[in-house]
py3Dmol code that shows the C-alpha trace and the ligand (Angstrom):
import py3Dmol

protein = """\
ATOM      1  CA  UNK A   1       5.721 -23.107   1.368  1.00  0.00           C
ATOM      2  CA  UNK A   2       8.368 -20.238   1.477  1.00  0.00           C
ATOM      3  CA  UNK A   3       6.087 -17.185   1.069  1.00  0.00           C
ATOM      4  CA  UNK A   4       8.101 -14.242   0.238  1.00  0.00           C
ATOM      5  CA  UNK A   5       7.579 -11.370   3.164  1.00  0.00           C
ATOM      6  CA  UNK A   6       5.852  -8.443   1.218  1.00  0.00           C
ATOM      7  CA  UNK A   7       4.854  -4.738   2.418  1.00  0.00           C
ATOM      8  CA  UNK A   8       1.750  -2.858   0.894  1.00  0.00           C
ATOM      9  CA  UNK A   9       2.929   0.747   0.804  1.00  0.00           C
ATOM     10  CA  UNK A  10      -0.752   3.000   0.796  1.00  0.00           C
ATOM     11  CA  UNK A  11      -1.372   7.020   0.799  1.00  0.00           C
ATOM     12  CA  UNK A  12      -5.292   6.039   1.492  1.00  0.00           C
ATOM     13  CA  UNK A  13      -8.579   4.262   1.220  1.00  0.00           C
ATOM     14  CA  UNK A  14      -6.841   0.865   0.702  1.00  0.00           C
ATOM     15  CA  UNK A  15      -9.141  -0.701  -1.037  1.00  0.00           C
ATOM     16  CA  UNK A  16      -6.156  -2.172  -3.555  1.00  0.00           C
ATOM     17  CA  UNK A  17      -4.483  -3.231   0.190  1.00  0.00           C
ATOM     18  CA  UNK A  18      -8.151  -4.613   0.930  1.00  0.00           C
ATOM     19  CA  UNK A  19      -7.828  -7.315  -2.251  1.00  0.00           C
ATOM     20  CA  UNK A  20      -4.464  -8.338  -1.431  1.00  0.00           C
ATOM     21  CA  UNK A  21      -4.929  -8.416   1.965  1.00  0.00           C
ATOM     22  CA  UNK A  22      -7.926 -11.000   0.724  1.00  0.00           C
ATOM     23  CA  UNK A  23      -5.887 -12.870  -1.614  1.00  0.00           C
ATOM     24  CA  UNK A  24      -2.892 -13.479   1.050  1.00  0.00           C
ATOM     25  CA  UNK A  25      -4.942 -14.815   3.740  1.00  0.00           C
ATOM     26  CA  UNK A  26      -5.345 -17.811   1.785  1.00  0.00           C
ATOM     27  CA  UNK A  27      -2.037 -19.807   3.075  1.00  0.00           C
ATOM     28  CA  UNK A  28      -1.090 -20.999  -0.253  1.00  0.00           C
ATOM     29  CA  UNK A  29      -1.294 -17.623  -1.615  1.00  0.00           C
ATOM     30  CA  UNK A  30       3.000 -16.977  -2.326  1.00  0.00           C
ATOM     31  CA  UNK A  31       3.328 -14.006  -0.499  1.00  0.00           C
ATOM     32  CA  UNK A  32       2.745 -13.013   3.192  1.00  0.00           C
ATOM     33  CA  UNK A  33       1.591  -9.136   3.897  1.00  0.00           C
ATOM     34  CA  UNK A  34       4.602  -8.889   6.612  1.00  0.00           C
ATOM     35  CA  UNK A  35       4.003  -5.035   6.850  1.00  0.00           C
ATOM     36  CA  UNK A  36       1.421  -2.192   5.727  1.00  0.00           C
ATOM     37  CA  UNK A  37       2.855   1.162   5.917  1.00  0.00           C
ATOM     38  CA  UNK A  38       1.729   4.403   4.978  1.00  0.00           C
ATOM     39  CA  UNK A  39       3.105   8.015   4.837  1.00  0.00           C
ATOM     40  CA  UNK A  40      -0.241   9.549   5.957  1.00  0.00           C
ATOM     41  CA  UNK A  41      -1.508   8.756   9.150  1.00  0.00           C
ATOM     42  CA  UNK A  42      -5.082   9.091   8.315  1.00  0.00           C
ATOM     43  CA  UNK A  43      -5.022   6.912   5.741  1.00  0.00           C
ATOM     44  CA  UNK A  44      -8.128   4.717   5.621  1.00  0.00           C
ATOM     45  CA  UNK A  45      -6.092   1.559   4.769  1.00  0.00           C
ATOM     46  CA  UNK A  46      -4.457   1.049   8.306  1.00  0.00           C
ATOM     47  CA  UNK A  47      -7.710   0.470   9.864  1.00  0.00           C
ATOM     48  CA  UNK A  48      -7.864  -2.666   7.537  1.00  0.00           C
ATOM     49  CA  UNK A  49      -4.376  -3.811   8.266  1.00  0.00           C
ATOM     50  CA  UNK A  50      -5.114  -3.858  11.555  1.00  0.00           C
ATOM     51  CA  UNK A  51      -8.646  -5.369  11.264  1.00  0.00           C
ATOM     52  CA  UNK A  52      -6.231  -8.592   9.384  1.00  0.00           C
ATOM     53  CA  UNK A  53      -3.890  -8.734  11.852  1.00  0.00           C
ATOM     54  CA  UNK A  54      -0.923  -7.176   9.966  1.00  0.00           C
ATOM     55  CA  UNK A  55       1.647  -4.319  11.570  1.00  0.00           C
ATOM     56  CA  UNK A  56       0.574  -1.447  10.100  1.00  0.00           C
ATOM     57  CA  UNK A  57       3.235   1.728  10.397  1.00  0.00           C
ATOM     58  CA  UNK A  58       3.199   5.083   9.351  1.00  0.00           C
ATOM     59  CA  UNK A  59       6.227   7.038   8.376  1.00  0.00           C
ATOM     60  CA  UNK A  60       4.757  10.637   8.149  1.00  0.00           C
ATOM     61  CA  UNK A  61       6.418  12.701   4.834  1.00  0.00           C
ATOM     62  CA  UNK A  62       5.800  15.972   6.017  1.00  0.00           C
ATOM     63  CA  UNK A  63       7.976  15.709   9.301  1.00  0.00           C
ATOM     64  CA  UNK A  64      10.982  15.268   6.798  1.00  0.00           C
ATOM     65  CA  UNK A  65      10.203  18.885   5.523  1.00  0.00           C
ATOM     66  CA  UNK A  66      10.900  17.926   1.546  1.00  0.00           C
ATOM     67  CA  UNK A  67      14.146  15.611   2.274  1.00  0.00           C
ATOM     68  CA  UNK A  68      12.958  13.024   0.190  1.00  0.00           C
ATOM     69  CA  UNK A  69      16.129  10.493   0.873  1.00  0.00           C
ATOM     70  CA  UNK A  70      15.738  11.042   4.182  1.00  0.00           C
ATOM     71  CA  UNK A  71      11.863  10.382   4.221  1.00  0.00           C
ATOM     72  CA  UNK A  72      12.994   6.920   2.398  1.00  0.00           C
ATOM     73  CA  UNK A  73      15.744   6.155   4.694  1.00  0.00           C
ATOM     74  CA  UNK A  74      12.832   6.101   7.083  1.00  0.00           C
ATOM     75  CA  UNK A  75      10.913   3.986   5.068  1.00  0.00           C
ATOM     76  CA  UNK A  76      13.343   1.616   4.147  1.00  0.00           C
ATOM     77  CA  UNK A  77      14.259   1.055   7.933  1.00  0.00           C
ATOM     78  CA  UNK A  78      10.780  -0.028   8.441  1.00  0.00           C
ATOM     79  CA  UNK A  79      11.124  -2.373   5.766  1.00  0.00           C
ATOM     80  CA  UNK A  80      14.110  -4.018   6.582  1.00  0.00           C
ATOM     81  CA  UNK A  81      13.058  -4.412  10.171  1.00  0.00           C
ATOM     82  CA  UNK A  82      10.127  -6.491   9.127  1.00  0.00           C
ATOM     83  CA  UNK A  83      12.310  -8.602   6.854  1.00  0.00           C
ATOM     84  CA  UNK A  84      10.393  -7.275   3.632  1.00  0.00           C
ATOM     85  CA  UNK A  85      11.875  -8.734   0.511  1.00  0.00           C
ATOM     86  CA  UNK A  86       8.943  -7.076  -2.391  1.00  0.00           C
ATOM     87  CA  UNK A  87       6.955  -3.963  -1.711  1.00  0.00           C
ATOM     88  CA  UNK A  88       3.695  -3.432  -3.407  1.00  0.00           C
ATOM     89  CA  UNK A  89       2.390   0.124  -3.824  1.00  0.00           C
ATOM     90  CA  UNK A  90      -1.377   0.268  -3.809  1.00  0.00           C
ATOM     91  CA  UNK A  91      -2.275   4.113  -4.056  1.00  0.00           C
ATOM     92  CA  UNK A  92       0.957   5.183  -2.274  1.00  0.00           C
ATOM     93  CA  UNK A  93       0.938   8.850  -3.649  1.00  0.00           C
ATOM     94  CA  UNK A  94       4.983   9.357  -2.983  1.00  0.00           C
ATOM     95  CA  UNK A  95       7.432   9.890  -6.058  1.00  0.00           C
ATOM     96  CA  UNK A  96      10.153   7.731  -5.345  1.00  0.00           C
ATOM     97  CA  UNK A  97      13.636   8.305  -5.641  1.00  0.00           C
ATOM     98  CA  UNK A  98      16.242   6.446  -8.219  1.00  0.00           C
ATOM     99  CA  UNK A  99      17.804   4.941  -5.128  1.00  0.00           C
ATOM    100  CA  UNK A 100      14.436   3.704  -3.601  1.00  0.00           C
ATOM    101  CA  UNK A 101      13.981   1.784  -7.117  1.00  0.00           C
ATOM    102  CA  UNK A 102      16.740   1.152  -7.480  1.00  0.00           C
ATOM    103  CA  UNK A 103      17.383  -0.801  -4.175  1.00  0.00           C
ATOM    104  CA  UNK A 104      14.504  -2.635  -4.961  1.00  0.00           C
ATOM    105  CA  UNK A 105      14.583  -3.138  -8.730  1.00  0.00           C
ATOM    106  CA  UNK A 106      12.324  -6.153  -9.631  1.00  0.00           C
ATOM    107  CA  UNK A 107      11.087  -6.509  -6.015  1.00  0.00           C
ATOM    108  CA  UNK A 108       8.791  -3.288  -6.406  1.00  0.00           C
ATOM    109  CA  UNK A 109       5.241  -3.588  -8.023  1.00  0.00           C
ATOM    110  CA  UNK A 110       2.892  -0.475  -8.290  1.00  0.00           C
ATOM    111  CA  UNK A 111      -0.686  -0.447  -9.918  1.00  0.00           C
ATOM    112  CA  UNK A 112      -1.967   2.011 -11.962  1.00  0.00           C
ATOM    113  CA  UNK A 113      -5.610   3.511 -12.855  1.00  0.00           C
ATOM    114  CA  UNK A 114      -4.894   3.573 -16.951  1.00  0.00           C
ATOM    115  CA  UNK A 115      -3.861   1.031 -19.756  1.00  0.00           C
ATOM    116  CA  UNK A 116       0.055   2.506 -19.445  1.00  0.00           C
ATOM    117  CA  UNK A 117       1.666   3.944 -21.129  1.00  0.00           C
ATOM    118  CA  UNK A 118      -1.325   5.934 -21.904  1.00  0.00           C
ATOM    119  CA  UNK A 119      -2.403   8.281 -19.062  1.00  0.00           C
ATOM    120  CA  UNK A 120       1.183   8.476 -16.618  1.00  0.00           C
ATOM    121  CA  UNK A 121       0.692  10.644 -13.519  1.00  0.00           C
ATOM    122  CA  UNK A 122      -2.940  12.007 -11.661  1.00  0.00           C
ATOM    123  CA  UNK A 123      -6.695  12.236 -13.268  1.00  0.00           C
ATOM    124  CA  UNK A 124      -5.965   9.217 -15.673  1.00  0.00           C
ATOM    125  CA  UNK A 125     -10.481   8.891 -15.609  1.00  0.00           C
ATOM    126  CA  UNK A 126     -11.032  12.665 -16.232  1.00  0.00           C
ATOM    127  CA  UNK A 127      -8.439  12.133 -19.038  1.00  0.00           C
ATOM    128  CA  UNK A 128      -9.590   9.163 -20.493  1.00  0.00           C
ATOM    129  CA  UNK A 129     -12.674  10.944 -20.834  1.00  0.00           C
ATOM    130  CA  UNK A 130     -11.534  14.308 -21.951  1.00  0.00           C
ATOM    131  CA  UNK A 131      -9.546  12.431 -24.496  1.00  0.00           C
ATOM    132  CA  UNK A 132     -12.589  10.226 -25.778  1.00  0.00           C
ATOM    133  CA  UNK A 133     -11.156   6.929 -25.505  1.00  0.00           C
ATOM    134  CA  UNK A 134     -13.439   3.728 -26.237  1.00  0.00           C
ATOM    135  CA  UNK A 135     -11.274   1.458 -23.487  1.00  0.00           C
ATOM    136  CA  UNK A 136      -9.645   2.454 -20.720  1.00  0.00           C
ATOM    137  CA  UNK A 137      -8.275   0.498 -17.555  1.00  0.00           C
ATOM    138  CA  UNK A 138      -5.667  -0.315 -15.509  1.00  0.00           C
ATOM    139  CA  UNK A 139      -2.158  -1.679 -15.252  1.00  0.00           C
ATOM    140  CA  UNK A 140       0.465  -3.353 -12.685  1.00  0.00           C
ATOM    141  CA  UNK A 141       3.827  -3.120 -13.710  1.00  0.00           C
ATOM    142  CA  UNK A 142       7.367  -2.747 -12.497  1.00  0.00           C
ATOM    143  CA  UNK A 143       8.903   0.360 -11.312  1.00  0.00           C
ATOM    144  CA  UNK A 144      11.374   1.956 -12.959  1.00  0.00           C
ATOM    145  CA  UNK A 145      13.030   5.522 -12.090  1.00  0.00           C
ATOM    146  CA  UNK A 146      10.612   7.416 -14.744  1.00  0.00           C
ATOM    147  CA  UNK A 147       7.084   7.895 -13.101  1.00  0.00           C
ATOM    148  CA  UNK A 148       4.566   5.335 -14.098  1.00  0.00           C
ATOM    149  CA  UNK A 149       7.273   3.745 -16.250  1.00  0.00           C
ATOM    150  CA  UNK A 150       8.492  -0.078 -15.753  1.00  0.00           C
ATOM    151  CA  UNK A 151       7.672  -3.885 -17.337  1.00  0.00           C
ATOM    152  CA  UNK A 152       4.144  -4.352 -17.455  1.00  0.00           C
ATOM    153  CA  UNK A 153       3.122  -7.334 -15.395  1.00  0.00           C
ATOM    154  CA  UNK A 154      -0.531  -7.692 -16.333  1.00  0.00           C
ATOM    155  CA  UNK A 155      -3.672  -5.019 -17.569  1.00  0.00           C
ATOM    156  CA  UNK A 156      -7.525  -5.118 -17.377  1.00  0.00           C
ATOM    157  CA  UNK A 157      -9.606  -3.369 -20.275  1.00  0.00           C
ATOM    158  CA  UNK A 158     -13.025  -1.791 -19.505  1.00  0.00           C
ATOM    159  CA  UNK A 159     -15.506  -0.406 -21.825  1.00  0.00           C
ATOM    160  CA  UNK A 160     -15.940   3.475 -22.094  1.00  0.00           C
ATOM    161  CA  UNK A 161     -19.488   4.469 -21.911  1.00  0.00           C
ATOM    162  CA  UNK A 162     -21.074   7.179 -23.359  1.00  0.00           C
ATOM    163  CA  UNK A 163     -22.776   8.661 -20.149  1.00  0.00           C
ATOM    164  CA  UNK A 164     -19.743   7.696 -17.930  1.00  0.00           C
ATOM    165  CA  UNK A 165     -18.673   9.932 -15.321  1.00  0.00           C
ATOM    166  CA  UNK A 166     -15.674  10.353 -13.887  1.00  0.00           C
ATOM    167  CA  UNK A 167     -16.610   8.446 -10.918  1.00  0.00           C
ATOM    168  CA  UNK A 168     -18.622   5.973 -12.880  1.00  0.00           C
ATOM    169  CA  UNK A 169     -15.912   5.077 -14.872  1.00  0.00           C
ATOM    170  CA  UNK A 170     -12.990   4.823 -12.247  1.00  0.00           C
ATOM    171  CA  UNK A 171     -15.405   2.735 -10.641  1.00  0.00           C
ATOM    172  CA  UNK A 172     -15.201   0.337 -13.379  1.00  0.00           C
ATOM    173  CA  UNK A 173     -11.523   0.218 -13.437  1.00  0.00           C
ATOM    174  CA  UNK A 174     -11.112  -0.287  -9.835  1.00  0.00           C
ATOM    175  CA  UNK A 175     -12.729  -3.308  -9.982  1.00  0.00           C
ATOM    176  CA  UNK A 176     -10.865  -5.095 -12.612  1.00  0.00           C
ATOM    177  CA  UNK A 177      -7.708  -3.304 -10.338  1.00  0.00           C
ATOM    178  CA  UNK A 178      -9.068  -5.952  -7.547  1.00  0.00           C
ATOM    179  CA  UNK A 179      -9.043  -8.436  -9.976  1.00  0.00           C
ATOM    180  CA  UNK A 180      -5.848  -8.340 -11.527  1.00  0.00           C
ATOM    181  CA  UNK A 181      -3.181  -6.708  -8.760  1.00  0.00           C
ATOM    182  CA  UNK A 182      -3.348  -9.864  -6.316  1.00  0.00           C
ATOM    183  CA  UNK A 183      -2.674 -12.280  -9.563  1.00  0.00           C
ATOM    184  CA  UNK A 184       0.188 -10.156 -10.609  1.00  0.00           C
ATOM    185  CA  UNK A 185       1.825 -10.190  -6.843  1.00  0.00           C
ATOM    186  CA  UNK A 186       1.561 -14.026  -6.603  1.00  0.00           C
ATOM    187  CA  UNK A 187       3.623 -14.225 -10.017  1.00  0.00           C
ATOM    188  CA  UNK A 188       6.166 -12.069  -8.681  1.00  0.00           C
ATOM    189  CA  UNK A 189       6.094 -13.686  -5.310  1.00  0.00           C
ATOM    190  CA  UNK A 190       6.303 -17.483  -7.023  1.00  0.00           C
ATOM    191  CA  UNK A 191       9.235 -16.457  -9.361  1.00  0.00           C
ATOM    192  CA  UNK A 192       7.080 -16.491 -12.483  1.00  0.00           C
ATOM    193  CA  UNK A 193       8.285 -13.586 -13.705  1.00  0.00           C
ATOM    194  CA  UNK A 194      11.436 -12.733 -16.560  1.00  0.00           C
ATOM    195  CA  UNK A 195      12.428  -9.613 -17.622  1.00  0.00           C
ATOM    196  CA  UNK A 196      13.446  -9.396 -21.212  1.00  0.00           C
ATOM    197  CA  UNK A 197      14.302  -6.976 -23.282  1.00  0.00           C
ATOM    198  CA  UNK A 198      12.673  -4.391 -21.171  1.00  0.00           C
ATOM    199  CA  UNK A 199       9.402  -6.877 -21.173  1.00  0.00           C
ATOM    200  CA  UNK A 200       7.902  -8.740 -18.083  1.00  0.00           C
ATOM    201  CA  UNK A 201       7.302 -12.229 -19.372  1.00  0.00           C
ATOM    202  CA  UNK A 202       4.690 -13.667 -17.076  1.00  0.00           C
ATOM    203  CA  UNK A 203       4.465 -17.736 -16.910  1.00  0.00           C
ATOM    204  CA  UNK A 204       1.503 -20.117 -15.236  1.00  0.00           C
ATOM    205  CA  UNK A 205      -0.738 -17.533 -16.057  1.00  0.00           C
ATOM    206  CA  UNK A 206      -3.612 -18.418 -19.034  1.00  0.00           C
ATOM    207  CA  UNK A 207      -4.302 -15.762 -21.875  1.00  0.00           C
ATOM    208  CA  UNK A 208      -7.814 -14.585 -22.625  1.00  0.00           C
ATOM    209  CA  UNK A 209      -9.650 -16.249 -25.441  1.00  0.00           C
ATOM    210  CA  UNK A 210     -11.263 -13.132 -27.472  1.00  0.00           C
ATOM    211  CA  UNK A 211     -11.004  -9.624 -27.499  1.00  0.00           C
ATOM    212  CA  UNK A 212     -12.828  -6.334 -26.207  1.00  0.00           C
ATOM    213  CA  UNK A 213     -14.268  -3.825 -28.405  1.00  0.00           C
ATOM    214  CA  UNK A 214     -16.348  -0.673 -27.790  1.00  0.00           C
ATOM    215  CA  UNK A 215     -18.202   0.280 -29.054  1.00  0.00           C
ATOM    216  CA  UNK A 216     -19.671  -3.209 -30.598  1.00  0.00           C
ATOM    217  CA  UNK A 217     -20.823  -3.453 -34.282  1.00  0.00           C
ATOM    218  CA  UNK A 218     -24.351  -2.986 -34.810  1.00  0.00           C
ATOM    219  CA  UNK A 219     -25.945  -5.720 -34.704  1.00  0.00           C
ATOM    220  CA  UNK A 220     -27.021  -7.312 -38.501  1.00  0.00           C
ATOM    221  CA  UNK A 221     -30.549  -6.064 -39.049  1.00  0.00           C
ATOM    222  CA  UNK A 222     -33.448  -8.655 -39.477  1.00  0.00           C
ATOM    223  CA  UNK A 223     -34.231 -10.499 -43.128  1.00  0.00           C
ATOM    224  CA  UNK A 224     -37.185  -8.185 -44.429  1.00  0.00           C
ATOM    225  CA  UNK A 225     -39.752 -10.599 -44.826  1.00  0.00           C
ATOM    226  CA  UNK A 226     -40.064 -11.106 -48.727  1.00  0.00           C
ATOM    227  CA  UNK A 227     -44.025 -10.667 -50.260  1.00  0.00           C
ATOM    228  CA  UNK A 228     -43.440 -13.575 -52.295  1.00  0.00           C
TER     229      UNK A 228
END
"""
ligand_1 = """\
18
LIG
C -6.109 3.247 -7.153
O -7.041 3.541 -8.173
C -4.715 3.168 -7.712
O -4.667 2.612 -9.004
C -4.323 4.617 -7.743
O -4.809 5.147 -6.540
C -5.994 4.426 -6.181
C -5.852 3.966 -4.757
O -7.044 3.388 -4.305
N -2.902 4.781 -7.863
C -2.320 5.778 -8.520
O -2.950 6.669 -9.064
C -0.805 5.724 -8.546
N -0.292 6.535 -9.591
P -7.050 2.423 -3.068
O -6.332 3.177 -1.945
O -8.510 2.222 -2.750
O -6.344 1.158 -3.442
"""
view = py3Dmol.view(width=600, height=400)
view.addModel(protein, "pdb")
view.setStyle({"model": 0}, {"cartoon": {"style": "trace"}})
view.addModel(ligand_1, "xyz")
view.setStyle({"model": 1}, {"stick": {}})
view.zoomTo()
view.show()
């Protein structure tokens, strides 16, 4: 099988990087993880690149002193020398440049910690919360030159509860982010995904019977027995 060479772009932990790396060990799995690069060099992540096997680089930001182009030039060197044909951010904290997306319109996937287009840019949990939504969650989608804008690929829902914290709750989401960002990749990867009108049109992929809700209805209460 032609798996298409793929870079995971990460700012930190990696724990997005971690699932994918996960999901593309598996050699039918339609993308390979040719390169893991990150723009911090303390990021957590490129310990677990390195654990799989894969080249991990770093291109550094702040040696480019604010030249963003130039930072990407960088970036985009280390791409093409690895033969990377779709890059995947996975908590890669760098906003890109119209030419970066542009170069790689439709090959460049990013995941996001809210149900978009709710929520663009940082503290999407602490503004779920201060905004009392019921659901909240998380989205891969398509880049586009706005920030957190593009064709939405695929979302997870999760409950808001009552005595969630911000912590509690992002844990929540980053779970269903594990589940959902390797699923989306292989769609991209296999050529399973159209773009129309400004929609991502995802095929081979099953909708969910049923539907979330929070909070539930109350639940009927019991016949009162009658005295007859
Ligand atoms: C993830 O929650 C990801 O959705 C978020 O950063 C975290 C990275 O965690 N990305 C953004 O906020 C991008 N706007 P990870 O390094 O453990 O995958």
């Amino acid at each position: 099988m032609n798996r298409r060479p793929t870079a995971i772009l990460i700012s930190g932990r990696g724990s997005n990087l971690a699932a994918l790396l996960a999901a593309a060990a598996d050699p039918s799995y339609p993308a390979r993880i040719a390169l893991v690069l990150s723009n911090r060099p303390d990021a957590a992540g490129l310990d677990r690149a390195r654990t799989a096997g894969v080249p991990a680089a770093v291109v550094d930001h702040r040696t480019f002193r604010g030249d963003r182009a130039a930072f990407e030039a960088a970036v985009n060197e280390r791409l093409d020398a690895a033969g990377v044909e779709i890059v995947a951010l996975a908590g890669f904290l760098r906003v890109l440049t119209e030419g970066f997306v542009a170069r790689w319109q439709d090959r460049l996937v990013n995941i996001h910690p809210s149900l978009l287009p709710a929520f663009k840019g940082l503290d999407t949990h602490a503004r779920a919360l201060a905004a009392g939504v019921k659901i909240h969650g998380c989205t891969v989608h398509l880049v586009r030159a706005g920030v957190d804008e593009g064709p939405i690929l695929a979302q997870a829902a999760v409950p808001v509860l009552d005595e969630d914290t911000e912590a509690t709750l992002a844990a929540r989401v980053l779970e269903q982010e594990h589940r959902i960002y390797p699923p989306a990749l292989a769609a991209l990867a296999a050529g399973r995904v159209r773009i129309a009108g400004g929609r991502a049109i995802v095929t081979g992929a099953a909708a969910p019977a049923g539907a979330l809700a929070n909070p539930l209805p109350a639940p009927a209460a019991p016949p009162t027995p009658s005295t007859g």
